[in-house]
FIMARFI-47623 format. One record per residue: x negated, z, y negated of N, C-alpha, C in turn. Coordinates in steps of 0.05 Angstrom, whole numbers, padded with zeros to 5 digits, always signed. Each point is the difference from the previous one (the first is absolute). Layout:
XZYXZYXZY;...
END
This chain:
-00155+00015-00202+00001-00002+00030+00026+00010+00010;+00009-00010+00020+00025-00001+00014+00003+00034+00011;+00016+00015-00004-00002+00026+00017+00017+00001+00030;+00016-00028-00001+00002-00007+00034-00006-00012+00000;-00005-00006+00033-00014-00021+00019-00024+00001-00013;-00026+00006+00005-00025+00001-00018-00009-00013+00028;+00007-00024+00009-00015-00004+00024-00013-00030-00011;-00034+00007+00017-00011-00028-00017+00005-00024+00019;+00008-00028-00017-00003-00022+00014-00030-00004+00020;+00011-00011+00015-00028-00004+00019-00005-00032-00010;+00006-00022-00014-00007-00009-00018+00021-00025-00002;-00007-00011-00030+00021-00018-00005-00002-00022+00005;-00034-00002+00007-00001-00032+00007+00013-00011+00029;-00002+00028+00017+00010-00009+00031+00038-00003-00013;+00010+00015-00013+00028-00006+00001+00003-00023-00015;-00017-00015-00021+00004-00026-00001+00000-00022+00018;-00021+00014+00019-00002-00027+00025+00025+00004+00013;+00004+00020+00008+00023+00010+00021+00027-00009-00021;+00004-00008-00020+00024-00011-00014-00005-00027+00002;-00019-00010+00001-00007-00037+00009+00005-00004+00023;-00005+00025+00017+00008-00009+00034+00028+00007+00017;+00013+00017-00023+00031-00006+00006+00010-00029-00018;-00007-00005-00013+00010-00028-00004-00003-00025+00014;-00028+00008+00022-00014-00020+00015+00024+00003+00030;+00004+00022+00005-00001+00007+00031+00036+00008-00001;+00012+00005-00033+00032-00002+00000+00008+00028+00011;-00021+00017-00006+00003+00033+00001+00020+00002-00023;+00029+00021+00008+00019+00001-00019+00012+00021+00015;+00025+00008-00021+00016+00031+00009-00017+00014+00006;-00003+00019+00029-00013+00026+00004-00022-00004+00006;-00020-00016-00001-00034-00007-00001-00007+00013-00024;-00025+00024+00009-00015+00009-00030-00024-00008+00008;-00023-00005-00019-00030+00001+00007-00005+00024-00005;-00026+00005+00014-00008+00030-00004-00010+00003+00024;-00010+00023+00003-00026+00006+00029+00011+00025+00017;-00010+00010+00020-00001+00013+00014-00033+00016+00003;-00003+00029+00004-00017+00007+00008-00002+00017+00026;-00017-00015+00021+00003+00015+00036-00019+00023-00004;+00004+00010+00025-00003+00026+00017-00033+00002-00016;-00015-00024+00004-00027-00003-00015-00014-00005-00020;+00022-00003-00028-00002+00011-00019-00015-00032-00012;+00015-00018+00011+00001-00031-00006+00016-00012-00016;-00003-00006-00019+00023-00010-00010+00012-00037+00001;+00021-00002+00007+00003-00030+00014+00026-00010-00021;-00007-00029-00018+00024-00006-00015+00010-00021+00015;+00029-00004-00010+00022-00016+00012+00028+00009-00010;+00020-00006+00019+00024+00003-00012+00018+00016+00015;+00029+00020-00015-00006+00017+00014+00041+00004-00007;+00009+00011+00024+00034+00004-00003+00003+00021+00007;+00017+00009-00024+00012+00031+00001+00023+00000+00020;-00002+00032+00023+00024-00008+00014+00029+00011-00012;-00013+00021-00024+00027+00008-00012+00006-00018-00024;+00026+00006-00013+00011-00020-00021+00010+00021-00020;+00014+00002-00024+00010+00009-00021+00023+00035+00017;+00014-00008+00019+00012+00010+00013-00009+00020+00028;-00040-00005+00007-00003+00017+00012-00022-00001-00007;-00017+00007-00021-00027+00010+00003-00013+00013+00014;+00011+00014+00012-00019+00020+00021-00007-00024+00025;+00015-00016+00006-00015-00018+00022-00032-00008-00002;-00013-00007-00036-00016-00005-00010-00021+00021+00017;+00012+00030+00001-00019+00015+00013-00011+00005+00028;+00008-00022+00014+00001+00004+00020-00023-00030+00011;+00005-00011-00013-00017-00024+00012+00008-00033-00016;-00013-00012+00000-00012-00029-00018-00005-00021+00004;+00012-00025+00000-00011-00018+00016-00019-00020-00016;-00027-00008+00024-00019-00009-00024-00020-00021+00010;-00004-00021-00014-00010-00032+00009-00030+00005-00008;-00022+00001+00009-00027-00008-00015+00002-00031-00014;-00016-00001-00017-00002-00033-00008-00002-00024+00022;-00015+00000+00023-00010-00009+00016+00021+00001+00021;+00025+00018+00000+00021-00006+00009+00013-00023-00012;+00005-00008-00019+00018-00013-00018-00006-00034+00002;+00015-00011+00016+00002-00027+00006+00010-00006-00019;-00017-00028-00014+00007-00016-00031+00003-00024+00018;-00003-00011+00017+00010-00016+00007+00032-00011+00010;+00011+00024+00013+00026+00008+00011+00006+00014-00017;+00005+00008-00026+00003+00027-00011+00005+00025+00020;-00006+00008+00014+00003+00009+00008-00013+00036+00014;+00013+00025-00013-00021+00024+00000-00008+00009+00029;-00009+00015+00009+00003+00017+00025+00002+00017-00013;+00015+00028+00011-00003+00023-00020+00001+00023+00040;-00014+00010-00014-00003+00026+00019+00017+00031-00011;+00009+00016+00015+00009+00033-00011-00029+00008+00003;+00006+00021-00024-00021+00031+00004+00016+00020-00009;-00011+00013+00012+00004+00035-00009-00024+00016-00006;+00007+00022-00005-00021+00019-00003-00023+00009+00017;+00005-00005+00032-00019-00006+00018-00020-00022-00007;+00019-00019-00007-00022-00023-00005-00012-00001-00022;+00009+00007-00024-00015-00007-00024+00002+00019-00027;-00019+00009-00015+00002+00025-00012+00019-00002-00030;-00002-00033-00005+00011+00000-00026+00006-00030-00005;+00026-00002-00017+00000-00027-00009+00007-00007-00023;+00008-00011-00010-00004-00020-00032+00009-00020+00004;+00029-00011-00032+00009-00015+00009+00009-00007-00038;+00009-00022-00008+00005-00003-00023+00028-00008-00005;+00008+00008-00020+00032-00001-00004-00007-00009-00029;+00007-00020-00003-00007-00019-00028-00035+00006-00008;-00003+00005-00014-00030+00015-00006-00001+00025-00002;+00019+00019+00017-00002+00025+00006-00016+00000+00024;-00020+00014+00010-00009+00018+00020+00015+00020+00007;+00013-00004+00032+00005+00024+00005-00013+00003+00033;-00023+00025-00008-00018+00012+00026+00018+00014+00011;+00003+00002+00040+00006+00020+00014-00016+00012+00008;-00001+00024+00012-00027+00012+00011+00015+00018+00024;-00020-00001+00024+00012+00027+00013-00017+00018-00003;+00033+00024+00004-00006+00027-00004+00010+00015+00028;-00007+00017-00010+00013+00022+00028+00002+00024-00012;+00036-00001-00001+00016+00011-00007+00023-00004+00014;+00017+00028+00000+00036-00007+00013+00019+00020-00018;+00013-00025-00010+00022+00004-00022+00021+00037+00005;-00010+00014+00003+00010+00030-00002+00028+00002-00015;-00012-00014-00028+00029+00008-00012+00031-00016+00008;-00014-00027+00002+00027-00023+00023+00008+00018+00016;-00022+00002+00025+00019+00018+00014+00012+00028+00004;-00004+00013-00025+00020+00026-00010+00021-00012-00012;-00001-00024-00017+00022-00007-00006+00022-00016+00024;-00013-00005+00019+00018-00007+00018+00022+00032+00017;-00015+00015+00001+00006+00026+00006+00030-00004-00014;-00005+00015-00030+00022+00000-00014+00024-00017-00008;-00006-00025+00003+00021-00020-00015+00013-00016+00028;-00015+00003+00028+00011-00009+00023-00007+00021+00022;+00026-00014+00016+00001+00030+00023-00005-00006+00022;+00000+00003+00023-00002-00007+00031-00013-00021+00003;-00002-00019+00030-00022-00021+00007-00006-00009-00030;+00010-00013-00009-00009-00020-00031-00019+00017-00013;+00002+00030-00009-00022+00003-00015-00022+00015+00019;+00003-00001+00029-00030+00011+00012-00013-00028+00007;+00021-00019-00003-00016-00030+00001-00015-00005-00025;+00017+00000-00019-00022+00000-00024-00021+00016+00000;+00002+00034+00000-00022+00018-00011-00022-00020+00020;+00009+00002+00030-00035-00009+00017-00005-00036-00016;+00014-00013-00009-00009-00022-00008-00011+00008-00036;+00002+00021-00018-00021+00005-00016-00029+00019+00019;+00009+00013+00013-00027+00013+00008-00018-00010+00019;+00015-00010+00024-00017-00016+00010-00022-00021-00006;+00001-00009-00024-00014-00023-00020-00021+00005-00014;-00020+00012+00020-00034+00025-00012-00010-00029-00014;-00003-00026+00000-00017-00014-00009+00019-00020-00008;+00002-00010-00027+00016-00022-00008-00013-00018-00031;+00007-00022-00001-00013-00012-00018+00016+00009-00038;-00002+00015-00020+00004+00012-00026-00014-00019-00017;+00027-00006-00027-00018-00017-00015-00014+00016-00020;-00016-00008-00006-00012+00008-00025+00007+00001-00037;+00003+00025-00001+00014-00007-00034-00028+00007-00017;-00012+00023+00003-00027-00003-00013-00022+00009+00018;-00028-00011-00006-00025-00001+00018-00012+00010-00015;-00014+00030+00007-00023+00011-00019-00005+00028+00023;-00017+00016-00019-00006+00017+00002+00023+00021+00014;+00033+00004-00002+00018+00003+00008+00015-00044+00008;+00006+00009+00029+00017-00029+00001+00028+00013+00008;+00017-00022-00016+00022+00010+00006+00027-00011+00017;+00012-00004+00018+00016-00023+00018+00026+00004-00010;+00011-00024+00001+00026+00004+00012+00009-00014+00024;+00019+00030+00015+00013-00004+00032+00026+00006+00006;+00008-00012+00006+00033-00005+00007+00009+00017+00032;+00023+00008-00022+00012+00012+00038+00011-00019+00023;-00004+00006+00025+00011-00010+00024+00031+00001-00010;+00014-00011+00016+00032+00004+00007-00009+00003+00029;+00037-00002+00005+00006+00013+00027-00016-00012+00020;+00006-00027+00003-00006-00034+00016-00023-00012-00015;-00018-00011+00014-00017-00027-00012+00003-00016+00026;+00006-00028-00016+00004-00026+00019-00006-00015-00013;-00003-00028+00007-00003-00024-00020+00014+00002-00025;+00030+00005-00004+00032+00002-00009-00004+00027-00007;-00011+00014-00009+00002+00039+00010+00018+00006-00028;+00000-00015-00023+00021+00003-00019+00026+00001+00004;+00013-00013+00029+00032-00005+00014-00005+00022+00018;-00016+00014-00004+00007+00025+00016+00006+00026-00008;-00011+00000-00028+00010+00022-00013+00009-00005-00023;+00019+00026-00017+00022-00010-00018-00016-00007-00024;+00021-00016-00010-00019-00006-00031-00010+00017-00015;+00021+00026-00002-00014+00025-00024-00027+00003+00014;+00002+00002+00033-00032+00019+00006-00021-00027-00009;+00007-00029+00003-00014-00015-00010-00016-00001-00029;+00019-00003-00020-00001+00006-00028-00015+00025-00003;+00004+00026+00013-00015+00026-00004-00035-00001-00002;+00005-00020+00028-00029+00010+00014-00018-00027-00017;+00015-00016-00011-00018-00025-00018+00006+00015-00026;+00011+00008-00008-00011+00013-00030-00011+00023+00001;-00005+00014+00018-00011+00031+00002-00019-00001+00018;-00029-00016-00007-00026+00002+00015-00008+00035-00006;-00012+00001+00020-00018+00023-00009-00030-00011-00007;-00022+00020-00017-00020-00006-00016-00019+00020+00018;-00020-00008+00007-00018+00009+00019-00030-00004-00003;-00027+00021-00007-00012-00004-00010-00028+00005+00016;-00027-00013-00008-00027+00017+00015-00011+00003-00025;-00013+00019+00010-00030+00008-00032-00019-00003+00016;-00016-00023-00009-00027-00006+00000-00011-00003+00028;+00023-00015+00012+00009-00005+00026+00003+00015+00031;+00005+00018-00018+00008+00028+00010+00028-00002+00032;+00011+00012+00008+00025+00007+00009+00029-00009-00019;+00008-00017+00014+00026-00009-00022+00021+00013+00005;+00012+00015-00019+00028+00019+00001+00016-00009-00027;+00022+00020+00002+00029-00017-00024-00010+00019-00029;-00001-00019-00012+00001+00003-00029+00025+00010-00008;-00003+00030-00008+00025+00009-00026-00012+00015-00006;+00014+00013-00030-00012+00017-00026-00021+00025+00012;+00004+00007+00017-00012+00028+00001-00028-00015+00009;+00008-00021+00027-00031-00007+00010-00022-00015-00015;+00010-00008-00025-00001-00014-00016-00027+00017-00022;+00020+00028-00001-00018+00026-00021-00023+00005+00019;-00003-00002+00035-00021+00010+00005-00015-00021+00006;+00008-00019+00004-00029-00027+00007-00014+00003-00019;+00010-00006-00033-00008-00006-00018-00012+00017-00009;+00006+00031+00002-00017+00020-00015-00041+00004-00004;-00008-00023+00023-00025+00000-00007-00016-00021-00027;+00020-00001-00007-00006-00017-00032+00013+00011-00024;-00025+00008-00018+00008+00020-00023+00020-00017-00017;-00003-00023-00004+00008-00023-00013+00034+00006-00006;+00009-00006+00038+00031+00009+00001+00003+00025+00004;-00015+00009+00015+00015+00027-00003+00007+00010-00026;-00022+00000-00019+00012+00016-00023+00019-00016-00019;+00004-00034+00007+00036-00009-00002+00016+00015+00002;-00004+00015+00034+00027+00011+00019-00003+00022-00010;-00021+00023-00014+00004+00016-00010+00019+00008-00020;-00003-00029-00028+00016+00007-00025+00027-00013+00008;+00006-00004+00025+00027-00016+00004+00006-00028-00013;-00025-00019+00004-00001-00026-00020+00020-00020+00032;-00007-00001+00020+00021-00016+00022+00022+00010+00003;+00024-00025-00009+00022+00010+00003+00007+00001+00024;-00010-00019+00016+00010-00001+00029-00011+00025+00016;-00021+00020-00012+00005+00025+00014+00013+00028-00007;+00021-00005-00023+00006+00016-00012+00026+00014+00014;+00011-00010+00017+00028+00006+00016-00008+00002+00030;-00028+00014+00004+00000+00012+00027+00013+00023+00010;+00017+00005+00006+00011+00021+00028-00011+00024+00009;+00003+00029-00003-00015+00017+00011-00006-00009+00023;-00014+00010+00017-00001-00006+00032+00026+00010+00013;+00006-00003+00025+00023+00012+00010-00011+00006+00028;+00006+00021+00013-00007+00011+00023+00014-00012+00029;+00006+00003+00017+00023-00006+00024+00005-00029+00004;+00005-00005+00022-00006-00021+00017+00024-00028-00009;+00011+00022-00004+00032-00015-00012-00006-00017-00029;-00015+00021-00024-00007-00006-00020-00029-00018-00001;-00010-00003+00023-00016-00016-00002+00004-00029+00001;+00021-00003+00031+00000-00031-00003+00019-00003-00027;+00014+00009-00020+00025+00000-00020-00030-00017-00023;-00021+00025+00005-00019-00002-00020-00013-00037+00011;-00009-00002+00023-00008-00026+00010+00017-00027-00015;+00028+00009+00004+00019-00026-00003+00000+00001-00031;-00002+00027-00017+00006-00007-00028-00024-00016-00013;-00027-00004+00017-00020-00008-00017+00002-00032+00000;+00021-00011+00017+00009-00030-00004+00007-00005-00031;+00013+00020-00006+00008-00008-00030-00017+00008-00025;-00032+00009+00012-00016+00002-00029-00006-00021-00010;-00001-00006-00019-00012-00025-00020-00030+00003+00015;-00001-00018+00019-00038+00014+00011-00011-00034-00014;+00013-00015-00011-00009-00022-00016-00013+00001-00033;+00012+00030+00000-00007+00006-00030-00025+00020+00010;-00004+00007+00023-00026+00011+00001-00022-00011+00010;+00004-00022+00006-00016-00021+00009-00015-00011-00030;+00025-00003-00014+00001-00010-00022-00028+00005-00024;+00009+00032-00002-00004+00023-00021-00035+00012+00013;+00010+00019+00029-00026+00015+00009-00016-00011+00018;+00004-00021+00015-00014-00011+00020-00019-00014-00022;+00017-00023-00015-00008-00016-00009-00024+00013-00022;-00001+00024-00009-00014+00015-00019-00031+00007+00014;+00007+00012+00034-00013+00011+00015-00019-00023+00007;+00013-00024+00005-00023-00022+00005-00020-00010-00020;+00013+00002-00023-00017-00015-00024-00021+00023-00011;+00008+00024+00000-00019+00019-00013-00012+00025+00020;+00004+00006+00019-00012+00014+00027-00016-00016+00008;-00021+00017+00019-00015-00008+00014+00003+00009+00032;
END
C-alpha cells in the first residue's frame, strides 16, 4: 500500500465514463472530472477547474470552479462552470491522470507564513502579507494522507492575490512559497494544527505500537528535534525553522505507522 496519498477512489467506473465524455463534449487542457461535496454533505459529479497553476498553488485554496453533469451541453460542447469556495462547499475531488487529488476545508490560518513575513519583509508589504496568511480561518488543504491522523498540505499567501498575483511578487518569494508547503494535520478529526517533530511525539504517544519506535530511536525523521526555546524572538525563529523539517519523512515513517497499527 501507498504511504502517500492513501486517498480512496470514489470509483473507476465513473472516471471511465467521465473519460468517454471528454472525448464526446472536447473537454481538454484544464477540465478535470471529479465531484464536489456542499454545505449538505451531497456529493455532485462533473467537471471541475483549478484556479491555481504550477506557479501558484495556493489559489487552489481558495476556491474551484465546477460544472455538474447536467451542466455540460453535448450538444454545443459546451460547460457552464460556476466558482465555489469554502462557504459554498466542504470538499472537492478532481483527477490528474488517474491520480485523485481531494481538497477539503479546514479552518486554519497559516501562523508560520505570516511570522515569516515578519522576518524576511518589512513595512506595508509584509503587514499585507502577515493579514493575508491570518486572515484565511477557512480555506480549501489538499490531502496527502486520510486516516485515523489526516494529514494536508497548505501553501503560503504572498503579498497580493489577483487573477496574475504571480506578477506581483518576486520570483524567489514565488519559488519559496511553491516548494515550501507547510504540512498540517487532524487526529481523528479533531482540531487541525502544524505538524512538526515535537507535535508529532505527543499526538502519537497514545499508541504503544509507535511510541515504543520513538522510544528506541527507530524514526529518523525525529531524531534532530531542537530543545524547546523560550522568548518571543526564539519562537517565531523556532516557527520559520520548522519549514525545513523533512515533515515528508514523518508522514512517511510515523503517521504512516500510526494509521496502519493504532487504533
Amino acid at each position: 500500500m501507498k504511504k502517500l496519498l492513501l486517498i480512496g477512489l470514489f470509483g473507476l467506473a465513473s472516471f471511465n465514463i467521465y473519460a468517454q465524455e471528454q472525448e464526446d463534449i472536447g473537454v481538454y487542457n484544464n477540465d478535470k472530472y471529479g465531484y464536489i461535496i456542499n454545505k449538505a454533505g451531497k456529493k455532485i459529479e462533473g467537471v471541475l477547474q483549478l484556479h491555481g497553476g504550477f506557479s501558484s498553488p495556493w489559489q487552489n485554496q481558495l476556491k474551484v470552479r465546477f460544472a455538474a453533469i447536467a451542466d455540460i451541453d453535448k450538444t454545443k460542447k459546451r460547460i457552464k462552470f460556476t466558482t465555489y469556495d469554502t462557504d459554498d462547499i466542504k470538499e472537492y475531488m478532481l483527477y490528474e491522470g488517474d491520480t485523485p487529488r481531494v481538497f477539503k476545508s479546514v479552518k486554519y490560518s497559516n501562523m508560520r507564513e505570516a511570522l515569516n513575513s515578519s522576518e524576511s519583509s518589512t513595512g506595508l508589504a509584509a503587514g499585507f502579507k502577515a493579514i493575508n496568511n491570518l486572515s484565511r480561518t477557512e480555506q480549501f488543504a489538499e490531502v496527502v494522507v486520510e486516516g485515523k491522523i489526516t494529514v494536508y498540505k497548505l501553501y503560503g499567501y504572498p503579498t497580493a492575490l489577483s487573477a496574475n498575483s504571480t506578477q506581483a511578487i518576486s520570483q524567489a518569494e514565488t519559488d519559496r512559497l511553491r516548494e515550501t508547503p507547510n504540512y498540517i494535520f487532524s487526529k481523528k478529526g479533531g482540531k487541525v494544527e502544524e505538524l512538526t517533530p515535537a507535535k508529532a511525539k505527543i499526538i502519537l504517544a497514545d499508541c504503544p505500537y509507535v511510541k515504543a519506535k520513538i522510544a528506541k530511536g527507530e524514526y529518523g525523521s525525529l531524531k534532530n528535534e531542537e530543545k524547546k526555546r523560550s522568548g518571543f524572538g526564539k519562537f517565531i525563529r523556532d516557527e520559520i525553522s520548522n519549514a525545513t523539517v523533512d515533515k515528508l519523512s514523518i508522514i512517511n515513517e510515523v503517521v504512516y505507522d500510526y494509521n496502519e497499527n493504532c487504533k
